[in-house]
Structures are given as C-alpha cells and as structure tokens.
C-alpha positions in Angstrom: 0.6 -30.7 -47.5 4.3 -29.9 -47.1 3.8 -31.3 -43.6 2.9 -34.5 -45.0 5.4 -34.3 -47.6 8.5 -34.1 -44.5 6.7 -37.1 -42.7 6.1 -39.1 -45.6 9.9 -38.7 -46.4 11.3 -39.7 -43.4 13.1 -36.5 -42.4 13.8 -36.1 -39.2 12.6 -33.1 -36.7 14.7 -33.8 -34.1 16.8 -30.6 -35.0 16.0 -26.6 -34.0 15.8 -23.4 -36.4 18.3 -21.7 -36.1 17.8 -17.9 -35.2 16.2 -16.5 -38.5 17.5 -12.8 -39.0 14.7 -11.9 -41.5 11.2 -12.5 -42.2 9.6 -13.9 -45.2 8.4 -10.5 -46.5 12.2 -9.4 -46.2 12.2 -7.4 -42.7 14.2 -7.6 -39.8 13.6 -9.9 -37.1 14.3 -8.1 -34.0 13.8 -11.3 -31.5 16.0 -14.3 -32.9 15.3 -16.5 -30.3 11.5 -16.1 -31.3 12.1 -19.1 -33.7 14.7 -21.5 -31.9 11.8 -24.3 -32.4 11.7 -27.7 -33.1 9.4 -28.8 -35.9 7.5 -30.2 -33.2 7.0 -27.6 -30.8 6.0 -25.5 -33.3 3.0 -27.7 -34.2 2.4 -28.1 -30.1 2.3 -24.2 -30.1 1.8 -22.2 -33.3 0.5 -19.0 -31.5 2.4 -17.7 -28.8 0.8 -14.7 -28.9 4.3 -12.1 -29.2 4.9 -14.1 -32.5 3.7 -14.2 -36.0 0.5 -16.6 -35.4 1.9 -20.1 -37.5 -0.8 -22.9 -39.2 -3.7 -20.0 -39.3 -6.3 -21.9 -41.0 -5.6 -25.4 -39.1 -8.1 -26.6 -36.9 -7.6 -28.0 -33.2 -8.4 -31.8 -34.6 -5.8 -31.4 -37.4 -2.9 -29.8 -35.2 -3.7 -32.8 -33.4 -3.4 -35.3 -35.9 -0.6 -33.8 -37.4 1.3 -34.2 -33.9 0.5 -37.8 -33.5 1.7 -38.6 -37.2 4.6 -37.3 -36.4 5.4 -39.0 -33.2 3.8 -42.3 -34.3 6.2 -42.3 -37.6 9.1 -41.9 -35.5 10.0 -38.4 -36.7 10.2 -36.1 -33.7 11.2 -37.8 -30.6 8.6 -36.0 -27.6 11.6 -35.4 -25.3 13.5 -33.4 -28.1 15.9 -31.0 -27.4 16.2 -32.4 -23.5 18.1 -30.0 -21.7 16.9 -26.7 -24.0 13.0 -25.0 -22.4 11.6 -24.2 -25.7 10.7 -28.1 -25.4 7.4 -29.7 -27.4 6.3 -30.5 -23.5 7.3 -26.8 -22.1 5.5 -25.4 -24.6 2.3 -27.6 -24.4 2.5 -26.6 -20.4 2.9 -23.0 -21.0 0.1 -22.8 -23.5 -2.5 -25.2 -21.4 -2.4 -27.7 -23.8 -3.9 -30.6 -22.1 -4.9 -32.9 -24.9 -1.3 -31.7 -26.5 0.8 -32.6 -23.7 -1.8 -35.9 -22.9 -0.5 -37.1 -27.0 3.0 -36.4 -25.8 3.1 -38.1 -22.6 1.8 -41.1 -24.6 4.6 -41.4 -26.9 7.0 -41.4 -24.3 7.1 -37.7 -23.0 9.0 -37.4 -19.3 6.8 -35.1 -17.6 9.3 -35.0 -14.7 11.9 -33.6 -17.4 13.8 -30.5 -15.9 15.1 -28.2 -18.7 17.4 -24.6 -18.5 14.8 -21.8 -18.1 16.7 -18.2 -20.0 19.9 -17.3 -18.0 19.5 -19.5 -15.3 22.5 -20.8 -13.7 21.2 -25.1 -13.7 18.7 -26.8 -15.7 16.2 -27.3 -13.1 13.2 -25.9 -14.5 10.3 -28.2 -14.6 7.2 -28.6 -16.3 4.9 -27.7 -13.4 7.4 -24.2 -13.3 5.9 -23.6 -17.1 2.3 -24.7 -16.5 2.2 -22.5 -13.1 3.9 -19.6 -15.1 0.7 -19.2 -17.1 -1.7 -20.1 -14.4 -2.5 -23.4 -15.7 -4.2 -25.2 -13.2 -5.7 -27.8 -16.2 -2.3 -28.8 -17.0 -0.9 -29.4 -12.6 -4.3 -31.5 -12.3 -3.3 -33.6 -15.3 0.4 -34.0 -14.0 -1.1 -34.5 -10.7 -1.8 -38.3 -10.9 1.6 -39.0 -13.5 4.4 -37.6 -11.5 6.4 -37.9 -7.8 4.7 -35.4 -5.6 8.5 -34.0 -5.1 8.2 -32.3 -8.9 5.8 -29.5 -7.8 8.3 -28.9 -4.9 11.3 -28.8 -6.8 13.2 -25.6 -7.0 14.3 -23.9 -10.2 18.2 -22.4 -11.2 16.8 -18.8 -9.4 15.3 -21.2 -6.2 11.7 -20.8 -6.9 9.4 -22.8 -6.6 6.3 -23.0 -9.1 4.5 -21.1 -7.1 7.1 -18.2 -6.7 7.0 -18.4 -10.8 3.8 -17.9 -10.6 3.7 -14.9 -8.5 6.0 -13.3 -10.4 4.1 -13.8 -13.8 0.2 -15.5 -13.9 -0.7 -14.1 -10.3 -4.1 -17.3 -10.8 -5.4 -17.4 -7.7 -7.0 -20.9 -8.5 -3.6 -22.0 -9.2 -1.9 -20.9 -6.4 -4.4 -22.6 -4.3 -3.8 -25.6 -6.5 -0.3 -25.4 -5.4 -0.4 -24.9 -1.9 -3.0 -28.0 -1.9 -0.1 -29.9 -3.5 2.3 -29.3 -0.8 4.4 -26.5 -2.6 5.9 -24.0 0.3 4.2 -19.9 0.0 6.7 -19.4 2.9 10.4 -19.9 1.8 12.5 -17.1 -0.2 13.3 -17.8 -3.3 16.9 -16.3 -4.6 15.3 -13.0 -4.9 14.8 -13.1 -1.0 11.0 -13.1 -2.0 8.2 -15.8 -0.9 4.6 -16.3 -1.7 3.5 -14.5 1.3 5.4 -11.7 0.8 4.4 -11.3 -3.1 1.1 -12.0 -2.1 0.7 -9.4 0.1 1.7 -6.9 -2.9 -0.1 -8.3 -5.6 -2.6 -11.3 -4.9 -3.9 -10.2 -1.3 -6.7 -13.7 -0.9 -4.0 -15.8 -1.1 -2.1 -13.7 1.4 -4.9 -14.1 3.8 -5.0 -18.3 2.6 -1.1 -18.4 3.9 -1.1 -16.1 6.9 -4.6 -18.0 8.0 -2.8 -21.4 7.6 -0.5 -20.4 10.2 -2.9 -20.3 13.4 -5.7 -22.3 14.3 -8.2 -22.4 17.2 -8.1 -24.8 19.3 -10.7 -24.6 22.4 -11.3 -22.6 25.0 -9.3 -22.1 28.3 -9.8 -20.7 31.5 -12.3 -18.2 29.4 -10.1 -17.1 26.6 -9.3 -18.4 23.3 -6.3 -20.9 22.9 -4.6 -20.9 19.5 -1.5 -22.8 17.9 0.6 -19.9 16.1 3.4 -20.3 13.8 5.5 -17.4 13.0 8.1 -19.7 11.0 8.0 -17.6 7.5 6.1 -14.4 8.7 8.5 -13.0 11.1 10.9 -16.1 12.0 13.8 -17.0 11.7 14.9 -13.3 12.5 17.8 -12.0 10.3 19.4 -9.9 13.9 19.0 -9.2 16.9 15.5 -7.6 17.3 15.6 -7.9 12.8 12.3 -9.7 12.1 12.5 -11.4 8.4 12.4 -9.0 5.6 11.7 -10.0 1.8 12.6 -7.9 -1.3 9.3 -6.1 -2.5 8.9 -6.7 -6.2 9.1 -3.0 -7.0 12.9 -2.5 -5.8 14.3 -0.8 -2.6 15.3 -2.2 0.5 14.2 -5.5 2.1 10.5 -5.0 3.8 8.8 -6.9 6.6 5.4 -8.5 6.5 4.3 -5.3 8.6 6.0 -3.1 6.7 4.4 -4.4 2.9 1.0 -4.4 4.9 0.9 -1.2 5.8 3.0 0.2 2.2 0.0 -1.5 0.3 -2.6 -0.5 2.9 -4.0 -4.6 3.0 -6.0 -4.0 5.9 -8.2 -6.5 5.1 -5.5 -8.6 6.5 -5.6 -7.6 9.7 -8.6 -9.8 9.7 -6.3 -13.4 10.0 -6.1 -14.0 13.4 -2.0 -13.8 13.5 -1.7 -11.2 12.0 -4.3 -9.7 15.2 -1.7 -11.4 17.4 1.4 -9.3 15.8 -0.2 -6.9 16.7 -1.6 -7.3 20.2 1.4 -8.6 21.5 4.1 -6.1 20.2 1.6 -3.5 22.0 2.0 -4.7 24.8 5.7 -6.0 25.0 6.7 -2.9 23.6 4.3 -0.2 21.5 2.5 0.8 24.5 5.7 1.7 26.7 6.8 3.7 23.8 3.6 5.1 23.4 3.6 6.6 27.1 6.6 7.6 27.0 6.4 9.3 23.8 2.9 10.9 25.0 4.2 12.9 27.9 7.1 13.9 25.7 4.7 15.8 23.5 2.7 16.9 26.4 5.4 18.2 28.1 6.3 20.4 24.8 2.7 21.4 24.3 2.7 22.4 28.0 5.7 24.7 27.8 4.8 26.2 24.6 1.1 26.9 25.8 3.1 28.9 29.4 5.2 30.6 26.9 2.5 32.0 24.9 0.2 33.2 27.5 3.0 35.4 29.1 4.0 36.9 25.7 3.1 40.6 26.6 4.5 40.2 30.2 5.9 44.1 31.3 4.6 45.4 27.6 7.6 44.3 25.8 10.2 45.5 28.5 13.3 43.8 27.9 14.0 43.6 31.3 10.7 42.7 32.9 10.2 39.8 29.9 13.6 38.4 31.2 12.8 38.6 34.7 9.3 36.9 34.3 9.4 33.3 35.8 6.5 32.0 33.6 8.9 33.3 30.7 11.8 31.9 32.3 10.9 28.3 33.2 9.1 27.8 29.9 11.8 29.2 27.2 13.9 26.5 29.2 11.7 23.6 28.9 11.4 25.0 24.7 14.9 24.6 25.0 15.4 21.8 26.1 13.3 19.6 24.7 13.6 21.3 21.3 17.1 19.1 20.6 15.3 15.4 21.0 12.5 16.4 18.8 14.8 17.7 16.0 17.2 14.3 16.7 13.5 12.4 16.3 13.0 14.4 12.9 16.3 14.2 11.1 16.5 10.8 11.9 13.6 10.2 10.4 15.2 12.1 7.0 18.1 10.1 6.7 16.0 6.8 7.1 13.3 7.7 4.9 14.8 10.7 2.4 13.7 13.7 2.7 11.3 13.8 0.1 9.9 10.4 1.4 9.6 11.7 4.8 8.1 14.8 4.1 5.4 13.0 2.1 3.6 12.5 5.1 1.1 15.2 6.3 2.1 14.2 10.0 6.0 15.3 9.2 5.4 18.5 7.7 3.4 19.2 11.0 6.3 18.7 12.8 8.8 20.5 11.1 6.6 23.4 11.3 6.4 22.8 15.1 10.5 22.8 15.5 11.1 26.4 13.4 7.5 28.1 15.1 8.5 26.8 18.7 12.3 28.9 17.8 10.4 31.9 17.1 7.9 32.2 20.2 10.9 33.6 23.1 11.7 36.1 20.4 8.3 37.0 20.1 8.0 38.6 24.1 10.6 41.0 22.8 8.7 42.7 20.0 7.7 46.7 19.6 4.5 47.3 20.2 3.0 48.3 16.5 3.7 51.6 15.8 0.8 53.9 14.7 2.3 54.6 10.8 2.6 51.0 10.4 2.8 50.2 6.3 0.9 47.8 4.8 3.7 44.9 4.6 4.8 45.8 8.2 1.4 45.5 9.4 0.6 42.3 7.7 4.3 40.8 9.8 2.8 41.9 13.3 -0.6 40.1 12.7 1.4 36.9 11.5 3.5 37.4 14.6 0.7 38.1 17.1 -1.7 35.3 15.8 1.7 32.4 15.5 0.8 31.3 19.5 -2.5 30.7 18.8 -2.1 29.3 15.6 0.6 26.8 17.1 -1.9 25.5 19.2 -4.3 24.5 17.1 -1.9 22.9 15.4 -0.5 20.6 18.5 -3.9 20.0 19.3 -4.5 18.6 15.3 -0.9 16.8 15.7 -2.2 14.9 18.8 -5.0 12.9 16.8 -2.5 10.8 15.6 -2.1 9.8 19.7 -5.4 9.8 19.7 -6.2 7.2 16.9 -4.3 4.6 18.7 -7.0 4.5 21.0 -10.0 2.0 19.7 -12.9 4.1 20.1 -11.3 7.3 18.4 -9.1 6.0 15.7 -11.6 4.4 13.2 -13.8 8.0 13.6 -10.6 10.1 13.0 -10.2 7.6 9.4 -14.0 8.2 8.9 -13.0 12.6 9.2 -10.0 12.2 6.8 -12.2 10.3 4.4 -15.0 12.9 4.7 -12.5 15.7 4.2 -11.1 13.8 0.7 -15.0 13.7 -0.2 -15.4 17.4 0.6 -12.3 17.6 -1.8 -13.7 16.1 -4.5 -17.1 17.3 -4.2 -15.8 21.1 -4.2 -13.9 20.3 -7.9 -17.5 19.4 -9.0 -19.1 22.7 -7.2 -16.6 24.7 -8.7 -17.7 24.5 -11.9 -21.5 25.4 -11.0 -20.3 28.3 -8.8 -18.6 29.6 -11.3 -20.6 29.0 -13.9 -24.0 30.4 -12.4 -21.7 33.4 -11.1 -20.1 34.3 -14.3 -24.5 34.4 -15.4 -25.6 36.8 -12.6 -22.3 38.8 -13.7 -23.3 38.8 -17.6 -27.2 40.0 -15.9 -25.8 42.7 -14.4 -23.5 43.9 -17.4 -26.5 43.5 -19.6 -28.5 46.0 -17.5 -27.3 48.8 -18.9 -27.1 50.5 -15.8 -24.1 51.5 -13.2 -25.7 49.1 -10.0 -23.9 49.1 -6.8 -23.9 45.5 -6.2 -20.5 44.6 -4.6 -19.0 43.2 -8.1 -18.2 39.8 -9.1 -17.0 39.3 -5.1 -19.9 39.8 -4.0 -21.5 37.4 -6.3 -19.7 34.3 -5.1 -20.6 35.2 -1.3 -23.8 35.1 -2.0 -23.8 32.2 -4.2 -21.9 30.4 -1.0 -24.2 32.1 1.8 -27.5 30.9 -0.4 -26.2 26.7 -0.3 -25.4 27.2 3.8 -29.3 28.3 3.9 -29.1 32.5 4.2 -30.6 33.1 1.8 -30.8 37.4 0.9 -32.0 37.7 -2.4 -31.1 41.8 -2.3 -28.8 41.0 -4.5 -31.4 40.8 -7.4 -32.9 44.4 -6.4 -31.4 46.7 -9.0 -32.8 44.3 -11.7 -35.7 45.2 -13.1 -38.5 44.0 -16.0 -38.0 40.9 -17.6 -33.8 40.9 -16.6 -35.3 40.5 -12.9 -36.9 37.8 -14.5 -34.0 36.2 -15.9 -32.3 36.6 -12.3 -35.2 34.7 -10.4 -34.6 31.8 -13.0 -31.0 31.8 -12.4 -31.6 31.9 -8.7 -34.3 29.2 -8.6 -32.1 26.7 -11.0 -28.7 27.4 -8.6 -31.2 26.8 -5.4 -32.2 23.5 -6.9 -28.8 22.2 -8.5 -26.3 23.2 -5.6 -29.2 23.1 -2.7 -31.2 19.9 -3.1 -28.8 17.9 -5.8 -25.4 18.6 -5.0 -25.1 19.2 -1.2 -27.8 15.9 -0.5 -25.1 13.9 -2.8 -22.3 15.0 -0.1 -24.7 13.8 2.4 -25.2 10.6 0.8 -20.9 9.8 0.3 -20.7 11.1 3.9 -23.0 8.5 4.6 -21.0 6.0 2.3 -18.0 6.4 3.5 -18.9 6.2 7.6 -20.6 3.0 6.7 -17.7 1.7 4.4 -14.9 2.6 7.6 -17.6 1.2 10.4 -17.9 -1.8 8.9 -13.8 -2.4 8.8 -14.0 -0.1 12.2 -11.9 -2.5 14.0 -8.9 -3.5 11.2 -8.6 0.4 10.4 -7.4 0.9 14.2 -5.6 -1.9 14.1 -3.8 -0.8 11.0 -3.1 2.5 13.0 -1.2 0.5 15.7 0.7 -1.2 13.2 2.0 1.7 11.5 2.8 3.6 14.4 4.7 0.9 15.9 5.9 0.4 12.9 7.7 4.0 13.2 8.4 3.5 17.2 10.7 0.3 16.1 12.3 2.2 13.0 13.2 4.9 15.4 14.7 2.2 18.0 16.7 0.1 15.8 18.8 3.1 15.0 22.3 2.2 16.7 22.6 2.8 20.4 25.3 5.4 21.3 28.3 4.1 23.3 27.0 0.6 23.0 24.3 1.2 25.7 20.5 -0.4 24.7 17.8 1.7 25.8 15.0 0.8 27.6 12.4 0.3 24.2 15.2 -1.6 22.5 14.9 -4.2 25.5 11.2 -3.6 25.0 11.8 -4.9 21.3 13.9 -7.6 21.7 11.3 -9.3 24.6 8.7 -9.5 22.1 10.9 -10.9 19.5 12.0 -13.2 22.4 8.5 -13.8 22.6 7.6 -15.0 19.4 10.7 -17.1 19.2 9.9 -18.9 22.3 6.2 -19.4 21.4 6.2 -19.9 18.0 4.5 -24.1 16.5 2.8 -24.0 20.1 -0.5 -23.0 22.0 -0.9 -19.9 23.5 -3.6 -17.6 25.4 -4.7 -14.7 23.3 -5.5 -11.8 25.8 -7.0 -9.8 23.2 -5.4 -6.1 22.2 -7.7 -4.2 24.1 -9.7 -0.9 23.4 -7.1 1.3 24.3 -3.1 2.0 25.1 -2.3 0.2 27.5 0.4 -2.7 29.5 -1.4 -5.9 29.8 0.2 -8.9 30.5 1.3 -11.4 27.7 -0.1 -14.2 26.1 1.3 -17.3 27.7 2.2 -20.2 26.1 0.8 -24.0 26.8 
C-alpha cells in the first residue's frame, strides 16, 4: 500500500538511499553500500541473497506489476542512475530476471548501457559482464537478438571480457559456451594477465578442452599421415622472451604459469586428449626433450656405474690404507664420484632456489637425490674402515651394519630413481603410474587392517591372560606374526596349543572369524581396487605417459632457462629455442603430425604445408 501511496503521489524514484548506518530493529549495519538502491532496483531485486530479503510476502505477478506502474506513471526512469552498477537493468541481469529486464527494456531501458563496476578505473562495465557474472545464460540469449554483437566483446575497466568475469565468479559451463558461440575471445589476458584458457584449465577443465580443441582441426590425409591446421596464438604464442612461451597468472597467487605448467600443477590429464596439446608435446620431444633426455641418461649412468665399481672393491687389501689407495678399481672410481658429484649438486640446488626448498623437497624424486649426493660422499671413506672389533657395543655395532649394508642399499635406490627414466618410455610409464597407485591403495587398505589386527590381537592376548596359567607363547609379538603369517596363507595354529577346555574354544572362534574377515573379506577387497585402479590408469594408459613427458620436460626447460654463464648458450638452450622457432613459424598453418612415438627418441619434425 505505501507503494501505491508514492506512485499515486507523484514522487519521484529517480534518487538512491543513501548508506543507512542502522537497521530498523536498531543494529549496526556493517555493509553501507548494501542499500545504495534506487526505489526501482530494489523492486527489480528485493533478494540478493547477502541482504535482508525486501517485499517477503509479494508474489512474482505483483513485483511485476508494481514495476510497470512505476515506469508507466513516469516515476522511475529505467536507465536511472546511468553511470552507477547497482542499476534497475544490472540488477535484473545479475539476478536472471528475464521477464524483469524484458518490462525494462520496454520502457526505454538501454541494454547496451555501460556502468562503473566497484573500483574500477572506467565505466565500461556492461550488462552482458553482470548476466555472465552469475552464469546467466537466459538473460545473453534475450540480449542476444537486442544488441550490436560488439557488447558481449567489449572489455570492462580491469580488461575482461564477460567471459573472464565469468571465470572468475559463476564458472557456468553453459554460459561460457554461450559466450564463446557469441564471438567473445577465451584466449586474450585480461589485466590480471589471466584468459579463459588459462582459468579454465584451473577451474572449469570441459571448457579448457572446448578452447584448446578449437585451436586445431583435421584436415585430410597426406602422404599416410594426418594433416592438421594448428594455432598456437593464445596457448603458447606470442612468446614473452626468447625461448619464454606465454605465461598467465594462476588464480591462487605466485608467479606467472604456462599452459604446461597449470596442466601438470592441476594434474588435467584429461587434456592431453586435444589433439594440440598431443602436438606440444610430440614436438618439444623431439626438438628438444629427447636430446636432454640422452644426455641426462648417461649422466646418471655414468654415476651409477662409478658408484657400483666403488662398492664392489670396498674391502680391497682388508682395510689397508695403503693397498685401498693403491687399488685402480678404487682409484678410477672415487674420481669419477668426484667428479661428477659437483654437476649433480649444481642440478640440485638449482632446483632449491627455483622451487624453495620446502617446494622442492616435496617431491619424493628430490629427496632421493639428496640422499644420493651425501651417501655417494660417504662410500671412499667407507674402504678405510676397522674391521669390527670383537667387544663391539651395542650402538657401535648397530654403526658398522649401517656402514656395511650403505652400498647395497644405494643401489637399490639408483635402481628405484631410474623409473622416473624409465616412465618416459610408452610401454613402461603408464604401468609404473598403475604401481604408485597400487602402493597408495596398499596404504589405505593397511589403515583399515590395522584396526582388525589389532583388535583380534589385543583378543588372543586377553585369551591368554585369562588362562590362568604362565604359557610360553612368544607374548603379544608373537601374536601379530602370526596374525600376519595366517592372511599370507601359513597358517600354524600352535599358537592355540596351551589353550585348553572351552578357552580353546573361544580361540578357534577367534581364529575362524580373523580367517574369514582379513582372509576372504579384506585381502579379496585389495584384489578388487587393484583391479580398479589398473583398469582406471589402462584406460587413460596413453595421456598418463604423456603427462610424464610433459612434466619432465617441463623440469629439463626450467633447468635450461637458468642464465647461461659468460653469455655462452648451451647446446639444450639452442635445442629450446628451435622448437619455439618451430611453433612460431608453423603456427595458423597445416602441418604433418609424425606422431610422439612409443619411446625416447630423435625423429624428425613435423613439417609445415
């Protein structure tokens, strides 16, 4: 009624509330700007959600009516404030309002309007920036037909684009495809240095794949092999150096990131899957990953080599100072520890101040080698060391068996660094991801064993206290091995001798109900998640390789854009800046795909038509 009682007056609502500092029941109102409203845009949006809900027992048909009385009467003018966002039309976009913003647009509403968004530095925020902030597709489609295509490609104060504002907020899928249907770019960086692509790639990975598929297409076959038309425009072009592909500001902070770089941060390997991003990937192998690769290879061959010659002449002439030192095998090898010891520790620190040491270290691989560089320092040493002496204590004793088993132990562990060679082979590197995965389920699976090994143990335990007796039966140790020997299927059920009458009973119960819980239940779920998960990495068998290469390349390149020392470029940096070179010279053209083969290796290049 009181409504009415402003139209029927003749006031006018062409003014905002000011900022109200209380509330009607007397408290504080913490967000002032929460009320900067016209009359009108207050009846276009009376729930914003973050606000006290306004006009709660109104129905859709009488907001409606009470809007067009309004306009028809000439009190609110539908373009009111025009240069301010918390606009009748704004709000009707952000809220999806179609049949709101339809009554608007008929009484003279300029849907091409651009208003000032927050701080922005320009008023050039339009209407499809609010309706795409909120993922209202309803609201582009009506605009669609009413307004120059050039409005969904305008560009607000902070250069986005709608669909950079709707990356950053609605993340609508439907939208977005909406968007790029309209013409709006998913390539260019707004003034965040983000795009589409590169948000996409963090948050909304389908229309990643949409944007990255859009740049190739097949066009017929040539001479046997598949001809494509590639773009790199917006993926890695224009470069931002020498060798520097194009790098956007990931949404969580830190450093500028590449396309390869936010693939392989956020794991998206179901990207790998767009034929240009299979492309990247093939032809940086073989313009440059594979050479490295070699190179790199006999590098940590060569150190395996000399540390395996070292260790099987560590008791040469029985710890004789003078015979070790004369030995050849000893000789030659502590030089080749030596020598190569200083590039693998320059490869490691590097890697430190690039990464942070924490960062770096988080990787399994790292910690590997760090161990390598301090063990490989203590195995010349070792050819020197006392034989044991007979009255050894305890804590000297448990030294020379840490001493005498650090060779061996070294060599298992080269042998577990080199799978990370090996995965970058095709045939090997999709079953060492299945192994990891296995050993995460074995992980998980022991946290649920525990508690029935324990439990069942702690009963056998009570069964034995409650015998009354003093029974030799190994203690709560020997409890647990047998609980572990009985699940690997050797099965001695001596244990249960010294019970007798119906506590015997009690143990056969105890035994058959472990047999059947950790036996048949448990240990055929492990077989069933092994199963799981070898179907789950076969079926991706060939992205999971690929996503292998990328991130080791990914590390080959970090390690070769470090500055050259007295200005001379090494032979990978040329390496690097030929397939940049590449890309550059074949990019918005056809080209022969080669394929990236089943293993390391230096084909020839794709070549462009």
């Amino acid at each position: 009624p009181a409504i009415r009682r402003s139209l029927a007056s003749g006031e006018s609502w062409d003014f905002v509330f000011p900022p109200a500092p209380y509330a009607a029941d007397g408290s504080r109102v913490m967000q002032l700007e929460g009320r900067c409203r016209s009359p009108l845009a207050l009846l276009v949006r009376p729930d914003e959600g973050n606000l006290v809900r306004l006009l709660p027992g109104v129905s859709q048909a009488e907001r409606l009516a009470l809007i067009e009385e309004a306009l028809s009467s000439g009190a609110a003018d539908a373009n009111y404030p025009r240069w301010y966002w918390s606009s009748p039309g704004a709000h009707a976009c952000f809220e999806g309002d179609v049949e709101a913003l339809s009554l608007l647009h008929r009484f003279g509403l300029n849907l091409e309007q651009k208003v000032e968004w927050l701080l922005q530095p320009s008023p050039s925020f339009t209407y499809a920036h609010a309706a795409a902030f909120n993922g209202n597709a309803n609201v582009l489609t009506f605009m669609r037909q009413r307004v120059r295509p050039s409005v969904f490609l305008a560009a607000d104060g902070d250069g986005s684009n709608p669909l950079h504002t709707l990356m950053e907020s609605s993340r609508n899928l439907q939208t977005a495809e909406l968007l790029l249907e309209l013409g709006v770019d998913g390539y260019c960086k707004n003034g965040a240095g983000r795009s589409a692509l590169s948000m996409g790639i963090e948050t909304l990975p389908a229309l990643a794949a949409r944007l990255l598929d859009a740049k190739s297409r097949f066009e017929y076959r040539w001479w046997g092999n598949d001809l494509f038309w590639y773009s790199f425009d917006g993926v890695v072009l224009p470069l931002d150096g020498p060798a520097s592909p194009l790098a956007f500001a990931p949404l969580d902070g830190g450093p500028p990131l590449t396309v390869d770089q936010l693939v392989v941060k956020h794991k998206r390997k179901e990207l790998l899957s767009t034929p240009l991003l299979r492309s990247l990937v093939g032809r940086k192998w073989r313009d440059f990953g594979a050479g490295v690769f070699w190179r790199r290879t006999a590098q940590y061959l060569f150190l395996v080599g000399a540390a395996f010659a070292n260790s099987l002449d560590l008791r040469a002439g029985g710890a004789d100072p003078a015979v070790v030192a004369s030995s050849p095998v000893f000789v030659v090898s502590t030089l080749a520890l030596l020598g190569s010891w200083p590039f693998f520790f320059s490869v490691e620190s590097a890697g430190v101040r690039r990464n942070g040491l924490a960062a770096n270290f988080g990787s399994a691989w790292n910690v590997l080698d760090a161990g390598h560089l301090l063990a490989i320092l203590a195995l010349p040493p070792l050819h020197f060391l006392p034989q044991q002496p007979a009255d050894a204590g305890a804590l000297e004793a448990s030294a020379y068996a840490v001493a005498q088993s650090l060779p061996g132990l070294l060599q298992l562990s080269f042998a577990v660094r080199g799978l990370e060679y090996a995965s970058l082979f095709r045939s090997l590197g999709p079953l060492l991801v299945t192994v990891r995965g296995m050993l995460v389920d074995i992980t998980r699976f022991g946290g649920l064993y525990a508690f029935v090994l324990i439990g069942f143990a702690n009963a056998f335990f009570v069964l034995f206290a409650l015998s009354g007796e003093s029974l030799d039966y190994g203690g709560y140790p020997r409890i647990l091995q047998e609980q572990l020997l009985w699940l690997l299927s050797s099965v001695d059920r001596s244990l249960l001798d010294g019970l007798t009458g119906q506590l015997h009973a009690t143990g056969d119960v105890l035994f058959w109900g472990y047999i059947v819980l950790s036996y048949f239940v448990l240990l055929n779920l492990l077989i069933a998640v092994f199963n799981s998960t070898f179907e789950k990495v076969q079926r991706q068998a060939f992205n999971e390789w690929l996503f292998l290469r990328m991130a080791t390349m990914l590390d080959f390149e970090a390690r070769v854009a470090q500055p050259p020392r007295g200005g001379q470029q090494n032979e990978p940096a040329r390496w690097l800046d030929a397939y940049y070179g590449e890309l550059e010279d074949t990019s918005n053209s056809r080209s022969v795909e080669l394929g990236v083969g089943g293993a390391p290796s230096s084909s020839s290049r794709g070549r462009s038509i």
